[in-house]
Every structure is written in C-alpha cells, then in structure tokens.
N, C-alpha and C positions, 0 to 999 in steps of 0.2 A: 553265332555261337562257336561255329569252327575257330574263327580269329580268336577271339575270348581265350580256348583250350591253347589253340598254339602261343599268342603271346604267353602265357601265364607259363604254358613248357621252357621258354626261353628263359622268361623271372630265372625260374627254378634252376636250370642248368648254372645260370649266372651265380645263385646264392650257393650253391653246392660246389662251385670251381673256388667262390671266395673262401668260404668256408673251409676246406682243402687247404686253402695256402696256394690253388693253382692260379693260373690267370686268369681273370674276369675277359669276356667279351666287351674288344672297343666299339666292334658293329659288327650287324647281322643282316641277313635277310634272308626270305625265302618266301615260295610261292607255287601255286599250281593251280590252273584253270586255261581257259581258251582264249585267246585274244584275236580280235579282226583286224587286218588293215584296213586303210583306208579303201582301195580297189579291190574290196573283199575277199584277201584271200584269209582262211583261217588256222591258228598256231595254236596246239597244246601244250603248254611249259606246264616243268615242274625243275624247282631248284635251292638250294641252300646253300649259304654261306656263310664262313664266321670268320673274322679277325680279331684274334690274341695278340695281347704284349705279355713277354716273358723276358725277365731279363734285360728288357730292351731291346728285345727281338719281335717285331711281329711275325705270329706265324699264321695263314690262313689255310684251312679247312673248306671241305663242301663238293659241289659235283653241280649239275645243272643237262636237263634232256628237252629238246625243242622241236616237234613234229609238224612240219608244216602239211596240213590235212588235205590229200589228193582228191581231186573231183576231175570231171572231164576234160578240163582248160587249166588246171592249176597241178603240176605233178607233185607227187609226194616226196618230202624232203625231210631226212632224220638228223639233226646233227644232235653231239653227245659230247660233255666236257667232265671228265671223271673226277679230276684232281683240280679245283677252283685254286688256282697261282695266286691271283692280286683280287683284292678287296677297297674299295674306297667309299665311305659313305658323308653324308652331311647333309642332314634335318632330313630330309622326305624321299631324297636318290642316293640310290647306291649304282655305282658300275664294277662289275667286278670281269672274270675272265679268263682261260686259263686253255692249255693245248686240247684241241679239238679233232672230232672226228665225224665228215661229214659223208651221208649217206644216200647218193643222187639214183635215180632209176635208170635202171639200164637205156642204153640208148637206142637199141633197136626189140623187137619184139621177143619176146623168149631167151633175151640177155642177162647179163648178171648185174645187177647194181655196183656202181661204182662207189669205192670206198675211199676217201683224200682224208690225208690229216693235213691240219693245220690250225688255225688259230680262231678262238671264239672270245667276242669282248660281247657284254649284256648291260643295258642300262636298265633302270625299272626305275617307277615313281611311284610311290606308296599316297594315291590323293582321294583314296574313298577311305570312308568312315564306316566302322561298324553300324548296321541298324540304321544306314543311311537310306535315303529314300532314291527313286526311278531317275532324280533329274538332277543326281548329286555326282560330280567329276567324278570320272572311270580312272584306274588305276592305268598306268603306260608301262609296256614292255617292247624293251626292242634289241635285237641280236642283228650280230654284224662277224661272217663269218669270213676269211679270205686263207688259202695256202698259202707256202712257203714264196715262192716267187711271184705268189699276188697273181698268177693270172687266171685263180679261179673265185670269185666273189659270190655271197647271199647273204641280203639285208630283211628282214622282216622288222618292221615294228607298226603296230596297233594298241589299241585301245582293251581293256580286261572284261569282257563281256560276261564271265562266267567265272566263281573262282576269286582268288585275293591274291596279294604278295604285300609285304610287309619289309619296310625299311626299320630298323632301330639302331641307334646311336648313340652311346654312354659315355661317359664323362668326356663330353664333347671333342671326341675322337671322332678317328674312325679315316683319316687322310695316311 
C-alpha cells in the first residue's frame, strides 16, 4: 500500500511540474527501510532523489541518511548526504551521490565522535514487487563512502529486509 501512495505521489508531482510548463522528472528514486549484509551487519536508509532537464540543463535534487545499527561487535556508523549532486538511472538501478558527512564513534571511552566529510556514491536495485510474496527477489542497497585523500573508507551493502526503494525512469532517460 505504502509503494502504491508513494509511486502515485511521484505520477502527481510529474503531472503538476508538466502541467506548469516546469520540468518533468527524467528519474527518481527513493527509499527507507533496513537492509542486512551479508556478514550481518544491519543499515537503516532513507533517501530521495530527482533528476530534471530544464533547458537542457539537468538539474538534481534530493538528500539520502544511512545508519549502520550498533550492537556489541558492529559500532554504530551515521553517514548523511544533504544535497544529492549526480543522479543516474536505467530500468531497475539507479546510482546516485553527492558530498557527505560521516559520523564514526569516538575512539576511546567517554570521547566525542568523529565527524569527516567526504564523499557518498549509493547504488540501489528496485527488484521486489508490490504484493510480492516471502520467496520473491529482495530489493539491493549499497553505500560506498571514502574522504578527500581516500584514506578513510565505509562500504555497506545488503539485501532490503524491511521497507522499499523505488527506481523510476521517464522517457527513457535518466543517464
């Protein structure tokens, strides 16, 4: 039902930008729920993104927030990308990406967490179906974070246990 409301939000936005005379969306996506790695660790996402042509300009919109969930053996990890830079999509993945800010736990006891900026790229595969059943492909999310001089790296990607993301792509755009 959720997806049902949000695609049909997106129609809408699309008909009211055309409608306007503004730009139609060439691709979209977005998404929120929890996804596992393989070596179980588990991520909360939530994120959206749009790419416009105006003019012959595209211009992308969006934001994107990914908590990798602390337990005993696995530390808690926030990264945050406010301003979605680049957009790419075609038929079922989109990667999109944009300046990031990553949020690591302090390194000794009663520390302050460490705060880096640097860069966030996100792939996602939109391959579950509304009203799909137990044994039907899980949706893939996966974030790849690295600073300036690369010499601080974090990869997550797993499988959408809980939760959707949604690729769409119009008039088969979206590169």
């Amino acid at each position: 039902m959720k997806k049902i409301i949000t695609v049909s939000l997106v129609a809408i936005s699309a008909l009211v930008f055309a409608q306007q005379g503004g730009p139609a969306p060439v691709a979209a996506t977005h998404g929120r729920g929890v996804a596992q790695s393989e070596d179980g660790r588990r991520g909360e996402f939530k994120f959206e993104a749009v790419k416009m042509m105006r003019e012959n300009q595209a211009r992308v919109r969006g934001n994107a927030e990914f908590t990798q969930v602390r337990t005993e053996t696995v530390p808690g990890v926030k990264v945050s990308v406010r301003e979605v830079a680049l957009l790419g999509a075609q038929g079922n993945v989109a990667e999109f990406g944009g300046p990031a800010i990553i949020i690591l736990p302090p390194a000794t006891v009663g520390g302050q967490p460490r705060r880096v900026e640097g860069r966030a790229n996100f792939r996602v595969v939109d391959r579950a179906q509304p009203n799909g059943g137990a044994d039907q492909a899980k949706d893939l999310y996966r974030i790849h974070f690295e600073n300036q001089n690369q010499s601080l790296t974090f990869d997550f990607q797993g499988a959408v246990q809980r939760g959707d993301l949604v690729v769409r792509v119009n008039n088969g755009g979206g590169n």
